[in-house]
TORDOVO-120512 format. One line per field, with one value per residue (C-alpha): residue in one letter; residue number from 1; z, x, y. Coordinates in Angstrom, 3 decimals, m for minus. Layout:
<tises>
rest = [A, ...]
nr = [NUM, ...]
Z = [Z, ...]
X = [X, ...]
Y = [Y, ...]
</tises>
This chain:
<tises>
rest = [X, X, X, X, X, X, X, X, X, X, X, X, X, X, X, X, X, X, X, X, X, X, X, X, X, X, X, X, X, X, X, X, X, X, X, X, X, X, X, X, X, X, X, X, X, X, X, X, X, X, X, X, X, X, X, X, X, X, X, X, X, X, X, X, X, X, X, X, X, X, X, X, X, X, X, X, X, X, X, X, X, X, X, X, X, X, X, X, X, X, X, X, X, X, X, X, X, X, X, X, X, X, X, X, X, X, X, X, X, X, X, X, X, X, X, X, X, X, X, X, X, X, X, X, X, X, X, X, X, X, X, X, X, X, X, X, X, X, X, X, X, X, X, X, X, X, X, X, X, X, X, X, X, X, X, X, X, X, X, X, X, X, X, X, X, X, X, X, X, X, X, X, X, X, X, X, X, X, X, X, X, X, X, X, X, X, X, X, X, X, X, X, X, X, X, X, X, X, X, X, X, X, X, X, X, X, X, X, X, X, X, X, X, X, X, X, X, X, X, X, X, X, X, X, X, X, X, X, X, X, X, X, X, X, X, X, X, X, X, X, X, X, X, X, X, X, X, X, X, X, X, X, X, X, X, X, X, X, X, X, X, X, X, X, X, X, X, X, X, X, X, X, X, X, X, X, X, X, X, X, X, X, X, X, X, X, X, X, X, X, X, X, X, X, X, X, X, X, X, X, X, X, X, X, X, X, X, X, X, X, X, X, X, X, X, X, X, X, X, X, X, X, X, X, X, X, X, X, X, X, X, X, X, X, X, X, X, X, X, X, X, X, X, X, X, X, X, X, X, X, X, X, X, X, X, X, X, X, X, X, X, X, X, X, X, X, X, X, X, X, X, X, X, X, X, X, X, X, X]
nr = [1, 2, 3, 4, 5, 6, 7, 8, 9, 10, 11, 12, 13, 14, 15, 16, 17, 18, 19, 20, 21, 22, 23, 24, 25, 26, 27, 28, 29, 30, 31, 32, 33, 34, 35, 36, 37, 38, 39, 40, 41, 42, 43, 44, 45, 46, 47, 48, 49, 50, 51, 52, 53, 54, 55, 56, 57, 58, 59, 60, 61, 62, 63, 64, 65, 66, 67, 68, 69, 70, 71, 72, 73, 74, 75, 76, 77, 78, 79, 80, 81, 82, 83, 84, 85, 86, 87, 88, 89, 90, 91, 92, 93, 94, 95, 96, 97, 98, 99, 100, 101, 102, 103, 104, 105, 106, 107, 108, 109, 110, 111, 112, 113, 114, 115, 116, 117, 118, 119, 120, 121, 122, 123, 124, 125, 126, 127, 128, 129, 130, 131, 132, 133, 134, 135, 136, 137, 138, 139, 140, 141, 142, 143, 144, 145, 146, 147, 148, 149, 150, 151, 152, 153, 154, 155, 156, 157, 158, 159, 160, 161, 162, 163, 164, 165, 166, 167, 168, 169, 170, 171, 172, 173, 174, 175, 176, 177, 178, 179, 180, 181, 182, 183, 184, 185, 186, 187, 188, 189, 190, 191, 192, 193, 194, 195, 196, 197, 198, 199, 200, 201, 202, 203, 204, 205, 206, 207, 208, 209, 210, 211, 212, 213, 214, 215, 216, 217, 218, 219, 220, 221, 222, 223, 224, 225, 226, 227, 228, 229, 230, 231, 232, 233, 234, 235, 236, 237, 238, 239, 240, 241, 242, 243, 244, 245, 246, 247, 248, 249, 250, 251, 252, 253, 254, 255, 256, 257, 258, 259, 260, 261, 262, 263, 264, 265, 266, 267, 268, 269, 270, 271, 272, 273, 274, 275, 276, 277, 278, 279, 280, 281, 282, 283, 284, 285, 286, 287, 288, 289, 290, 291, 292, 293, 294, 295, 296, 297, 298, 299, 300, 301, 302, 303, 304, 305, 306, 307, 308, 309, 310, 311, 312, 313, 314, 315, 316, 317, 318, 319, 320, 321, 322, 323, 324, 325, 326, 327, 328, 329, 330, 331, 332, 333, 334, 335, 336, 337, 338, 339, 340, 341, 342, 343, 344, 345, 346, 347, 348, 349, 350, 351, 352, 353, 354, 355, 356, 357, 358, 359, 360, 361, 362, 363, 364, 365, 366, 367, 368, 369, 370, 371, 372, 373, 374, 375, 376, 377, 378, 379]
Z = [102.146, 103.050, 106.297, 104.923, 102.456, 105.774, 108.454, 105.851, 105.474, 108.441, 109.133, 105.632, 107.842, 111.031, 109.030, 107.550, 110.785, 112.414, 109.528, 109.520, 113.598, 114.693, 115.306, 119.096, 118.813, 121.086, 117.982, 118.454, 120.782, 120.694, 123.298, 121.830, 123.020, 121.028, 124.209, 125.431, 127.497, 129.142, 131.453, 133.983, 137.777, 140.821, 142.332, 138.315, 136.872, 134.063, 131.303, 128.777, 126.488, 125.587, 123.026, 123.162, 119.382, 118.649, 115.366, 115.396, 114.201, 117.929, 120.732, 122.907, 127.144, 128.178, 131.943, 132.314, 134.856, 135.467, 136.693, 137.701, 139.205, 142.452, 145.609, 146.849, 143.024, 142.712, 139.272, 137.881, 134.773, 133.511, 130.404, 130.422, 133.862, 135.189, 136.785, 134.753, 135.290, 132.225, 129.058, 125.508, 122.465, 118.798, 116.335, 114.264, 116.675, 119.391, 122.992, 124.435, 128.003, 130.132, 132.141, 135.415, 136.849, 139.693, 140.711, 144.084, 145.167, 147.469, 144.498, 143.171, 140.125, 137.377, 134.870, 136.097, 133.777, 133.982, 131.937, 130.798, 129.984, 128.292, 128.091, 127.125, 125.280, 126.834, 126.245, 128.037, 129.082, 131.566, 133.328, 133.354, 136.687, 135.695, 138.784, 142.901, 144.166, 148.382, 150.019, 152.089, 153.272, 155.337, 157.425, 159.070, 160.761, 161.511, 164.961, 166.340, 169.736, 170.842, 173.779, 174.764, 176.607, 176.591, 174.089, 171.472, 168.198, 167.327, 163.243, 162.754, 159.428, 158.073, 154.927, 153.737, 151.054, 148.628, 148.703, 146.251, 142.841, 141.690, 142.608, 146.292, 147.515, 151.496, 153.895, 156.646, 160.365, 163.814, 167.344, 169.004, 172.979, 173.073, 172.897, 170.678, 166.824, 164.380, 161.077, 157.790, 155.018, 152.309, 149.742, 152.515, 151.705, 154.000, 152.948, 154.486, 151.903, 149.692, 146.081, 145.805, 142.820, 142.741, 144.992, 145.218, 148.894, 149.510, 152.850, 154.925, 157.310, 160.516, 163.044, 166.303, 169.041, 172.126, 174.362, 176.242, 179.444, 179.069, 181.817, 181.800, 181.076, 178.124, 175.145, 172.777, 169.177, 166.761, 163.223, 160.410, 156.356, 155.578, 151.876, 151.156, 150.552, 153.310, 156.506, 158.125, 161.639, 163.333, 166.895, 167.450, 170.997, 172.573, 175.740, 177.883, 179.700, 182.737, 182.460, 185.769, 185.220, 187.688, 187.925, 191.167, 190.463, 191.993, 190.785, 189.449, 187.913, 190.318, 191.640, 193.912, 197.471, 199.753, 203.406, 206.411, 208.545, 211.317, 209.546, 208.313, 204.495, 203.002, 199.755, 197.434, 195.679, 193.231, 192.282, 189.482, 187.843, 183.940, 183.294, 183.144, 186.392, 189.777, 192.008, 195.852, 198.571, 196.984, 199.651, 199.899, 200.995, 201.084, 200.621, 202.391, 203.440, 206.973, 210.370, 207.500, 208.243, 205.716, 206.493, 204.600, 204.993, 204.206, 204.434, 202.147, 199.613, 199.873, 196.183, 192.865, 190.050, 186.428, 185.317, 188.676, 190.788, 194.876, 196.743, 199.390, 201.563, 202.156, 205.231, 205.045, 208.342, 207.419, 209.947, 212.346, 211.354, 207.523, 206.161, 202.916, 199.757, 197.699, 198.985, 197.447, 198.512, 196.328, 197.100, 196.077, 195.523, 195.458, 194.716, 193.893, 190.481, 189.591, 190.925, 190.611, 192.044, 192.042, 193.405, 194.873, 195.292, 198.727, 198.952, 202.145, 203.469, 206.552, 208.985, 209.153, 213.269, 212.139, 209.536, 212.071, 214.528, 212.054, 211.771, 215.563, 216.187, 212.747, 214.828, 217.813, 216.243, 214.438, 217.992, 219.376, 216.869, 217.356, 221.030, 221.277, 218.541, 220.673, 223.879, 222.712, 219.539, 221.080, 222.725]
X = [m94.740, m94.087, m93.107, m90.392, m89.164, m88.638, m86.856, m84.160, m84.112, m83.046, m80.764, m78.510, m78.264, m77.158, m74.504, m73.008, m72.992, m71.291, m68.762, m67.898, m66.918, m63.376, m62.746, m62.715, m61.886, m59.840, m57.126, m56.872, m53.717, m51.606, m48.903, m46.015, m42.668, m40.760, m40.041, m43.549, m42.110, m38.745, m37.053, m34.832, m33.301, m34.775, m33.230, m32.837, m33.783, m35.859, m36.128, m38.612, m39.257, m42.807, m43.899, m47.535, m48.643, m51.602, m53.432, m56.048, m56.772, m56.677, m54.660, m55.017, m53.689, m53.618, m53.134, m50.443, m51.165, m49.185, m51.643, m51.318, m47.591, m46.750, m47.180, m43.427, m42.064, m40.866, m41.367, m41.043, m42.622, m40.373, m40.043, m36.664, m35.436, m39.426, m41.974, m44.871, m48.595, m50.390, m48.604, m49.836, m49.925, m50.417, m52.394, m50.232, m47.659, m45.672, m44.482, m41.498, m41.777, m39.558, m40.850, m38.251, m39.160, m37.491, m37.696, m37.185, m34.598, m37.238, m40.010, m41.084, m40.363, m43.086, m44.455, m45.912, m48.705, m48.756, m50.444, m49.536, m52.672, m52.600, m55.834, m58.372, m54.924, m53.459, m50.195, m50.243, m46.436, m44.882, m42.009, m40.946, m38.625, m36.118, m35.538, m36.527, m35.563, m34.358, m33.106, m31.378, m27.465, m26.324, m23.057, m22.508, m19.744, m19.927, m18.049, m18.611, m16.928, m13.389, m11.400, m7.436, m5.594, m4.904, m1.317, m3.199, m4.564, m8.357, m9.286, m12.841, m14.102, m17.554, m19.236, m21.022, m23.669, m25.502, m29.473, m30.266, m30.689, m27.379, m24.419, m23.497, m20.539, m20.548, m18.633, m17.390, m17.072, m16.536, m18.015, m15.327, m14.401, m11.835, m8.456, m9.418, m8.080, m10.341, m9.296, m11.125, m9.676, m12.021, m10.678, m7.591, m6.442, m6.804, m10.048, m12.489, m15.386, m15.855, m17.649, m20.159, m22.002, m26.302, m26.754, m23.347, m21.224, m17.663, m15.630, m14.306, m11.399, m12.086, m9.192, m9.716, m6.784, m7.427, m5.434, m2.119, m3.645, m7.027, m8.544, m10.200, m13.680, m16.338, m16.112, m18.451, m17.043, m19.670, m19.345, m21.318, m21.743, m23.099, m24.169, m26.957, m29.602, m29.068, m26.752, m26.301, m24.677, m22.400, m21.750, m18.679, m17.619, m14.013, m13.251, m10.176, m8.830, m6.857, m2.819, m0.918, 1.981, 4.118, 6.923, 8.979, 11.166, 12.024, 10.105, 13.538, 14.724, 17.930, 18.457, 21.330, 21.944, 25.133, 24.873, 27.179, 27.580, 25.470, 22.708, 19.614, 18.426, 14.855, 13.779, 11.124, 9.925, 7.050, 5.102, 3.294, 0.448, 1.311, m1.482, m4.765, m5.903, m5.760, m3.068, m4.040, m2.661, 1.022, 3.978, 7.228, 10.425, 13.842, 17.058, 20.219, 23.481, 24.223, 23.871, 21.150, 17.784, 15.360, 11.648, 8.864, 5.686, 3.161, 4.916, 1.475, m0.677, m4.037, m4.813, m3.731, m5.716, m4.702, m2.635, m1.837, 1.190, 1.629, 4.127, 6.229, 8.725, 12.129, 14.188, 17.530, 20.077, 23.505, 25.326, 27.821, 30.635, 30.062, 33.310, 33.216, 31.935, 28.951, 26.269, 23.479, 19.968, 16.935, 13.642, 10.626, 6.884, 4.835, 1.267, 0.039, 0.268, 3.632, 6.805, 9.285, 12.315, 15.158, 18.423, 19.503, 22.688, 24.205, 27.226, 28.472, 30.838, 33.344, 31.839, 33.556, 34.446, 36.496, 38.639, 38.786, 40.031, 42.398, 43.594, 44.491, 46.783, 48.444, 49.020, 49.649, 52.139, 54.234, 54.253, 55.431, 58.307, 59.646, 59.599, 61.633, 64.048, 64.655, 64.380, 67.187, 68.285, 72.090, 73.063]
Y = [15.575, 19.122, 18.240, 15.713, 18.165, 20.786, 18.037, 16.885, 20.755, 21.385, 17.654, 19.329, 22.862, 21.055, 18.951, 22.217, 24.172, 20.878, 20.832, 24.347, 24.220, 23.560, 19.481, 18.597, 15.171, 12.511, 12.854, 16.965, 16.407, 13.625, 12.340, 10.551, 8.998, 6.855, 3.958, 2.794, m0.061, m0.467, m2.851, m2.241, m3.094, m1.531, 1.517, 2.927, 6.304, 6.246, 9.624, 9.904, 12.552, 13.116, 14.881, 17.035, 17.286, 19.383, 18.394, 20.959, 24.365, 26.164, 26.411, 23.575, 23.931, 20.263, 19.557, 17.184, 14.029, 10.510, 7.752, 4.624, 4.932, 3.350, 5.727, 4.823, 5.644, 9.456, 11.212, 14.902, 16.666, 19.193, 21.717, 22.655, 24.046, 23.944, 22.043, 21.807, 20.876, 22.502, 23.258, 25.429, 23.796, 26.279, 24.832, 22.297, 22.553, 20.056, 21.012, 18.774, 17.445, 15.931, 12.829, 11.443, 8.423, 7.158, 3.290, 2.551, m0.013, m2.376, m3.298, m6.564, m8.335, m7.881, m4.995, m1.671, m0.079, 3.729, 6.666, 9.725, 12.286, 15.516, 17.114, 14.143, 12.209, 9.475, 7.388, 4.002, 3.339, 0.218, m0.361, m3.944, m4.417, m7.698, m8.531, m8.895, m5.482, m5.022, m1.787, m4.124, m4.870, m7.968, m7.649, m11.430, m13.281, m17.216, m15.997, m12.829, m13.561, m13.926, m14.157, m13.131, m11.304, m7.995, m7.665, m10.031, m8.965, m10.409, m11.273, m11.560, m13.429, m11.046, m11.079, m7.794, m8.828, m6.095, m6.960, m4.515, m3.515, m1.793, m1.453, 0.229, 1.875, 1.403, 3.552, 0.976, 2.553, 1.556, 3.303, 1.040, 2.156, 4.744, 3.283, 0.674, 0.068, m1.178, m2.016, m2.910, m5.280, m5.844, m8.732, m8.200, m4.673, m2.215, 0.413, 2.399, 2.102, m1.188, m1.363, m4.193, m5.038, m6.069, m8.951, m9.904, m9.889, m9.591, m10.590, m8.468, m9.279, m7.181, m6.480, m5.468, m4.482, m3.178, m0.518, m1.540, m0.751, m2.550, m4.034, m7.580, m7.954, m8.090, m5.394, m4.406, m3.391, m1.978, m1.640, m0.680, m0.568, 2.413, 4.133, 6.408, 3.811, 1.339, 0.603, m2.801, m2.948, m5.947, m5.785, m7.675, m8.799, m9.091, m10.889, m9.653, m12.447, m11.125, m10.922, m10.716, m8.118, m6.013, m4.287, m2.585, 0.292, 3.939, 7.140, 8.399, 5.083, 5.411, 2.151, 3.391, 4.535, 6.175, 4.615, 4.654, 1.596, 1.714, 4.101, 4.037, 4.922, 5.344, 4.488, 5.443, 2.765, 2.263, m0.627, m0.827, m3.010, m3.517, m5.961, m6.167, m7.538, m6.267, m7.448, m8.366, m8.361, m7.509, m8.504, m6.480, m8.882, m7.968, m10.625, m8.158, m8.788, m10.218, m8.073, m5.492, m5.181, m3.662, m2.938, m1.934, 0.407, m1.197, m4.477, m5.789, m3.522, m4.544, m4.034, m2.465, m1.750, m2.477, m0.255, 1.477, 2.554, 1.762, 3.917, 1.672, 3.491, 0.852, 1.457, m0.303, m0.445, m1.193, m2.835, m1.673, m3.545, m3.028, m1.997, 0.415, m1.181, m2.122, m4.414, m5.245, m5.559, m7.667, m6.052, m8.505, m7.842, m11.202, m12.442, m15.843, m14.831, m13.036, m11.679, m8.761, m8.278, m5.309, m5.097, m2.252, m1.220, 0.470, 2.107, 1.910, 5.107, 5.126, 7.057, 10.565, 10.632, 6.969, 9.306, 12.006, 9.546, 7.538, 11.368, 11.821, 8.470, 9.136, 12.958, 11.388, 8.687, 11.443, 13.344, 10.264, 9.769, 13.118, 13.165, 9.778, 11.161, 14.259, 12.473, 10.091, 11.186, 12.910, 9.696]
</tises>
């Protein structure tokens, strides 16, 4: 009986030493936010602020944790302009928290379950995504290759389509070949950066023109979409069809010349390639006036590139018996492909020992006169 009396004794001594201790319960600290679950679109930012009550009668420091969030999802615990991972708590009192989560653009569709802990307190919180998320861009054509010649202007047809969550802003370039002009037309207005809302696309008219100069052959035209996220690249290709262009001229222009009859002139003449092929085998002809003879060295030019000049030297012999005028001589340059002509005009001079000899009988004819009128003139 004694012993009875003595253990519920001591069982009333152990309940009053437990009641007069400080409570250390789960409910001493408390973690409360008002939205628990939220939806949203990938790539978005999500801010909650927390609030770290304590109910009990002592300080309480609570180590702050997230669990549970994806590994490729960013987040940040701040209290005003810090990073925190342990925050103070008086008795009876509440510490604010701010809690950044950042979705990333490529996640899947569903609800995302994560924790926040303070101390031993927990707040269960998910993040429902609404829809498929992709980091990705597509930039397409249906026809990516085109063919022309060299003067011609090529439209390609592309479609730039935004994979992902939100809404992206692309920067559109080009790493054409020098020389080349690339221009971007977006709904058909001329831009350098397009707006395109979530998983939406817009086309984008793409205008390509090569250099004056350009040589046949295959050309490769890059271009790219480009924002902060993502970048999608098409390579575009442009075929140069060769164009068969020449033109003969003089390295000052002057398409003139002073000869005497009899003599010989040289002339500087240039030909040049204005297309985009190379010109073989190029053939210098002359059509002249009777009794002329005009050569040529070389009489054939093996080959000149695209855009290149050949230097031909013309000698034209006027003939004896050319009395003074203007003649004209047509000076040809011939391939297979295409022809040029000039005519060049020569200006042919009396020699000067005919004027000093037209000089001496007009003399000698005046001597003449007066020799006969004093000879005879008294009779």
């Amino acid at each position: 009986m004694r012993r009875k009396s003595y253990l519920m004794l001591l069982s009333v001594l152990a309940m009053i030493t437990m009641l007069s201790q400080p409570a250390h319960a789960e409910g001493d600290v408390e973690v409360y936010t008002a939205n628990t679950k939220i939806s949203v679109p990938p790539g978005e930012s999500l801010s909650y602020k927390l609030q770290i009550i304590n109910n009990s009668e002592q300080t309480k420091l609570c180590n702050l944790y997230i669990t549970g969030i994806p590994r490729s999802w960013d987040y940040s615990l701040k209290s005003g302009a810090y990073s925190v991972k342990q925050i103070a708590v008086l008795p009876g009192e509440k510490q604010s928290v701010d809690l950044k989560v950042e979705v990333p653009l490529k996640v899947n569709k569903g609800n995302y379950p994560i924790t926040v802990k303070a101390g031993e307190a927990q707040l269960p919180l998910v993040v429902n995504i609404t829809q498929q998320g992709s980091n990705k861009t597509e930039f397409t054509t249906e026809q990516a290759n085109m063919q022309g010649h060299s003067k011609a202007d090529f439209s390609f047809k592309a479609d730039l389509r935004n994979r992902t969550g939100e809404k992206q802003l692309y920067a559109l370039r080009s790493n054409a070949p020098k020389g080349w002009r690339v221009t971007f037309k977006p709904n058909y207005k001329q831009a350098t950066s397009v707006e395109i809302e979530p998983n939406a696309s817009k086309d984008v008219t793409i205008e390509v023109k090569p250099p004056h100069s350009i040589s046949a052959g295959t050309y490769q035209i890059p271009v790219k979409a480009v924002n902060n996220f993502s970048s999608a690249e098409l390579e575009l290709e442009v075929v140069i069809e060769g164009t068969y262009e020449m033109e003969v001229t003089t390295p000052t222009g002057l398409l003139s010349a002073d000869i005497t009859a009899g003599s010989t002139e040289t002339i500087d003449l240039l030909v040049k390639n204005t297309g985009s092929s190379p010109l073989n085998k190029v053939k210098m002809s002359a059509s002249k006036p009777s009794g002329w003879e005009v050569t040529f060295k070389p009489e054939e030019i093996e080959e000149i590139a695209a855009g290149k000049n050949a230097s031909v030297k013309a000698t034209i012999k006027a003939a004896k018996k050319s009395i003074a005028g203007d003649y004209l001589c047509n000076i040809t340059a011939k391939v297979p492909e295409v022809t040029d002509k000039i005519s060049f005009r020569m200006a042919v001079k009396t020699p000067a020992i005919w004027g000093w000899l037209g000089i001496v009988v007009i003399v000698g004819a005046i001597a003449g006169v007066a020799f006969l009128f004093r000879k005879y003139g008294r009779r």
